[in-house]
N, C-alpha and C positions, 0 to 999 in steps of 0.2 A: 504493500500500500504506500510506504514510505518514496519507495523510489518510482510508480506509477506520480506522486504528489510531485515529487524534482522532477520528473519528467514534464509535467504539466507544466509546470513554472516555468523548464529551459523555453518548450516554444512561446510561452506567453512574454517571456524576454525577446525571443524574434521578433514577436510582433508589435510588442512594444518601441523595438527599434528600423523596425521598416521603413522610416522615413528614409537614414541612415542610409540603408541598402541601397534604394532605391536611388539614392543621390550618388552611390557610387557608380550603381549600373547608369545611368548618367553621363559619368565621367568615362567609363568602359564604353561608351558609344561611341561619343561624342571622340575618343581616341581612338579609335575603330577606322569611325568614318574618315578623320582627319589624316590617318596613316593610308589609306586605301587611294583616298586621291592623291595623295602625293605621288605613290607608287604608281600610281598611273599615269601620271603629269611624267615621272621619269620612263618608267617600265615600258609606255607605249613607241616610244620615241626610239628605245632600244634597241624596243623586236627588230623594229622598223629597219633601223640601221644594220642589224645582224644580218637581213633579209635582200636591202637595195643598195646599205651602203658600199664606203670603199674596202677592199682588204683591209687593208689597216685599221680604220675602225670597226671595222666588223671585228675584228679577233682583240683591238682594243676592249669593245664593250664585250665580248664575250668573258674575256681575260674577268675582269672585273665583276662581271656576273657570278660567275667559277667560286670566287674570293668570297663575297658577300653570303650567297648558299652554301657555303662550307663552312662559314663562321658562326658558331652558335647566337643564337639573337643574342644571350644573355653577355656572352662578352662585347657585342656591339655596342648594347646599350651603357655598359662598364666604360669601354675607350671613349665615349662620345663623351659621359657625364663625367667624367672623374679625372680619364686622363687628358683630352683634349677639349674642354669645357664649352663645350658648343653655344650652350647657350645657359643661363641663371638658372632656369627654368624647366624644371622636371618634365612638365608635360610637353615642352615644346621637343626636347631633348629625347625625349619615348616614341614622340613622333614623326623625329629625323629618323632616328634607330628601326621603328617598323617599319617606316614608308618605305628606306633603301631596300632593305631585306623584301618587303614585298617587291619594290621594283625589281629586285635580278630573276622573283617566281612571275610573277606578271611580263616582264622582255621574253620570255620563254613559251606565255599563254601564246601572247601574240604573236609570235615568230611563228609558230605552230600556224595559228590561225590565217597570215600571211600568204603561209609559204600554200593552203591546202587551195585557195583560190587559183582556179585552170590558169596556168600562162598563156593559154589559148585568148582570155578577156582582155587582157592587158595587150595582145599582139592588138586585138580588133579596136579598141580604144584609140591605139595608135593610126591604126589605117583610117581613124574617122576625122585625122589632125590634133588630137589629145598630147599634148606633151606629156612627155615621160612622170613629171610631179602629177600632171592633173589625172593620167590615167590609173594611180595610182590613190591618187585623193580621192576619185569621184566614182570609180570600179571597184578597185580591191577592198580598198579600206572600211565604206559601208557593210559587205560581205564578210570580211574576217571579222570586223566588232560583233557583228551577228553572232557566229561560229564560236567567238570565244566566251559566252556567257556560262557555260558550263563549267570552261576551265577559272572561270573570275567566279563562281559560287564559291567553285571551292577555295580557292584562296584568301575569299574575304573571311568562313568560317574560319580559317586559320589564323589569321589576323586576330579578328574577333576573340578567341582563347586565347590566342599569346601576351594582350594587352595584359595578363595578369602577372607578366614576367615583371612589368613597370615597376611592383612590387618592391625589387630592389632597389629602386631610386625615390622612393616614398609618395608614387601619386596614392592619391586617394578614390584608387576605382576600388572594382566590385571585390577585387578578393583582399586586398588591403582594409578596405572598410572593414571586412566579416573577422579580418584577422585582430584588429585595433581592438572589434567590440568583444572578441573573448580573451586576449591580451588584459585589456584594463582589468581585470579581477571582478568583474559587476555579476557576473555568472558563471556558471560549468556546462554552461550551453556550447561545448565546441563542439558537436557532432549538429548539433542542430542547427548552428550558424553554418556552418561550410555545407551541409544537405541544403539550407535556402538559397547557397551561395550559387551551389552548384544547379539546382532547380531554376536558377533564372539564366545562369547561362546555355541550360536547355532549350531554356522559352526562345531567349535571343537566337539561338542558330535556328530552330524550328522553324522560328519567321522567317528569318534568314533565307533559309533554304525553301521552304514555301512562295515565296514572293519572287526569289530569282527565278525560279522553275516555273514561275507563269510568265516571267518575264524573259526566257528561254524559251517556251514554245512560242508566244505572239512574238516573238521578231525569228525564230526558227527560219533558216533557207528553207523554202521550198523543195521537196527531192525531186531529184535530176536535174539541179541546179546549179553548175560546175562555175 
């Protein structure tokens, strides 16, 4: 009976502090989203060059792609914050550290994505007076953004979990928050903090993954559409 009573009390402590949580999933969004475009702002630009550019930047940005996915996030975000001080500021600095890392998985969606587009489109682009940029701006690129929604699901859900790595540099997302509120001593709720913790980063990718997958079939290629 006793420990059925602490049991009651830990979740009534959860829910007592939901505000809390919720402010952190928040901040675990709001870093999410802000790394995702980044890495898209760099990552797309990448493939790009992997795919059209010159030798040398092509094996440039490859080179450096290599580096980036090889290197554990958690040390990136270590050299960016501590040894090379990027910036004052934790959250700006969590999200130099994911954006890059996503950029060298996203240079790769898209290269993919690029390269699946028939070189047959781009010869016919050209035969219509299309400069080499435009038939690639106005042919391919539409097509591959298509194509690569799949491979950008999944590396936003990856994003999305890794912000808790931030941890180490003390933002105040979602699992930082869960960890602070059984940290302070105010309960023995730690099973039941880190279960709510982990129950919302469920919800998070479910949407997640729900929302891109409709947003993956309504722009889907048409089949037989090279």
């Amino acid at each position: 009976m006793a420990a059925i009573l602490l049991q009651t009390a830990d979740w009534l402590f959860v829910i007592d502090n939901l505000g809390l949580l919720l402010g952190g999933t928040a901040v675990t969004i709001a870093l999410t989203v802000a790394s995702i475009l980044l890495g898209f702002a760099i990552g797309f630009p990448a493939g790009a060059i992997e795919v059209y550019g010159s030798e040398r930047a092509s094996r440039l940005v490859e080179q450096v792609g290599v580096v980036l996915r090889g290197t554990p996030l958690l040390v990136i975000i270590m050299i960016l914050y501590f040894g090379l001080s990027v910036s004052s500021s934790a959250f700006v600095t969590a999200t130099i550290a994911l954006g890059l890392r996503s950029a060298a998985y996203q240079s790769q969606i898209f290269r993919g994505a690029l390269q699946s587009v028939d070189d047959g489109q781009l010869e016919a682009a050209r035969a219509v007076a299309m400069s080499r940029f435009e038939a690639i701006r106005y042919v391919v690129v539409p097509q591959a953004l298509r194509r690569s929604v799949p491979g950008f699901q999944n590396e936003f859900t990856i994003v999305l979990k890794d912000t808790s790595i931030a941890i180490v540099i003390g933002i105040g997302e979602l699992l930082t928050t869960g960890q602070n509120l059984y940290e302070g001593g105010q309960s023995t709720a730690a099973l039941e903090i880190f279960l709510a913790v982990s129950l919302v980063y469920f919800v998070l990718t479910f949407a997640t993954n729900r929302s891109l997958d409709r947003l993956s079939d309504y722009y889907a290629v048409p089949e037989g559409t090279t």
